[in-house]
C-alpha positions as CSV (number, residue, x, y, z in Angstrom):
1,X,17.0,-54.4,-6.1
2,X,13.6,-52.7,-5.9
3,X,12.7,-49.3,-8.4
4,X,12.9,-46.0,-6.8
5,X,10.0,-43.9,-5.6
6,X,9.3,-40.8,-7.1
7,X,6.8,-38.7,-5.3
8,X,5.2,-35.6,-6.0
9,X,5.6,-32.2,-4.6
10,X,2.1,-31.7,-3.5
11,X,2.7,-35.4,-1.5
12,X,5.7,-33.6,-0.2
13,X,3.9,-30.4,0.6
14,X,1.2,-32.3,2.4
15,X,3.6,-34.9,4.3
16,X,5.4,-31.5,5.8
17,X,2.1,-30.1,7.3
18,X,1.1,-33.0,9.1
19,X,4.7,-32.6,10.8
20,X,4.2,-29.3,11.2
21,X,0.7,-30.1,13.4
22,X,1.6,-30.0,17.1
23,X,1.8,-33.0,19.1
24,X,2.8,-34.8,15.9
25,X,5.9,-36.6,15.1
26,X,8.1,-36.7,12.2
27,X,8.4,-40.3,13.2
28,X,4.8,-40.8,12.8
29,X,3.7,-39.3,9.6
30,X,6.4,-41.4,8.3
31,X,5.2,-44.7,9.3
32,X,1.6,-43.4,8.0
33,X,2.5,-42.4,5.0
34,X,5.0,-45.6,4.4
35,X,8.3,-43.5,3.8
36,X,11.3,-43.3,6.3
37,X,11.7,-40.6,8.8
38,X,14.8,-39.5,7.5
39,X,13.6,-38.8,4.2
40,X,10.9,-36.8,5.6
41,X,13.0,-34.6,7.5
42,X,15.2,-34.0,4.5
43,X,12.1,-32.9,3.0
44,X,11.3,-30.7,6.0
45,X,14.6,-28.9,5.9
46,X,14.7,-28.3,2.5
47,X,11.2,-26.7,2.4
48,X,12.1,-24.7,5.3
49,X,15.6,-23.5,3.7
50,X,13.9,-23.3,-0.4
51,X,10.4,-22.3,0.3
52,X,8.2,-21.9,-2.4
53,X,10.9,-23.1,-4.3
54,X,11.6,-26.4,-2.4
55,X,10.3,-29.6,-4.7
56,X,10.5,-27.8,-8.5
57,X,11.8,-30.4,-10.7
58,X,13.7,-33.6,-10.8
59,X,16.2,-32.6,-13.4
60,X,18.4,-29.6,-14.1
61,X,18.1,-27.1,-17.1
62,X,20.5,-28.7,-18.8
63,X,19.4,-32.1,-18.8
64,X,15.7,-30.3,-20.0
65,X,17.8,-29.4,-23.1
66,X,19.3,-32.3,-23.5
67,X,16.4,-34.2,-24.0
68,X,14.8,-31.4,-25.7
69,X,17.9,-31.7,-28.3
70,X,17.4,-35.5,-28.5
71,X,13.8,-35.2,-29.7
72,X,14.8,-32.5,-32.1
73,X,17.5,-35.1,-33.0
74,X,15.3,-37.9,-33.3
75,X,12.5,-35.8,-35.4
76,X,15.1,-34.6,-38.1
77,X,16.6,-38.0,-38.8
78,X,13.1,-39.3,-39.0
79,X,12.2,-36.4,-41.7
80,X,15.9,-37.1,-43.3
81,X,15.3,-40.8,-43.9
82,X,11.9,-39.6,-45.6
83,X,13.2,-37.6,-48.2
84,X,15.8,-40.2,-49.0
85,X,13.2,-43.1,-49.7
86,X,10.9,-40.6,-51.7
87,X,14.2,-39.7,-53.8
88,X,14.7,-43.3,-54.7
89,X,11.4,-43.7,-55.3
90,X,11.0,-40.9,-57.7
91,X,14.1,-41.5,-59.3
92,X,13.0,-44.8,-60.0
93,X,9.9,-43.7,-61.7
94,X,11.6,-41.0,-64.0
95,X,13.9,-43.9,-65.5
């Protein structure tokens, strides 16, 4: 099974004005660029139905907090297992 391709949204943006050059085909630019023609007309139609907006993000608010959370998550415990040894160890001195 081979890792999916991620590409960027200024690839994107630049795949999309090559199609949009007359006498060029979608067809085409795809084989150029090593992607499939149907992908690059999905990316074509959403650019012309999103604009500007077409190609923000890969993820979704909530997952941004999610993994936002997670961090914080992972930062705390890290703090919380801190104090605990230097509580040991300075209870261990003062005896």
């Amino acid at each position: 099974m081979s890792k999916r391709r991620k590409f960027s949204p200024e690839f994107k943006q630049g795949a999309i004005e090559q199609v949009r050059q007359p006498g060029v085909s979608c067809a085409q630019v795809a084989r150029e660029l090593g992607i499939g023609a149907n992908l690059l007309s999905r990316w074509k139609r959403e650019a012309e139905a999103q604009g500007q907006q077409a190609f923000g993000g890969t993820g979704k608010p909530r997952d941004d907090e999610m993994a936002r959370l997670k961090r914080e998550l992972a930062r705390v415990k890290k703090e919380r297992d801190f104090l605990r040894e230097a509580a040991t160890f300075f209870a261990r001195e003062s005896s």
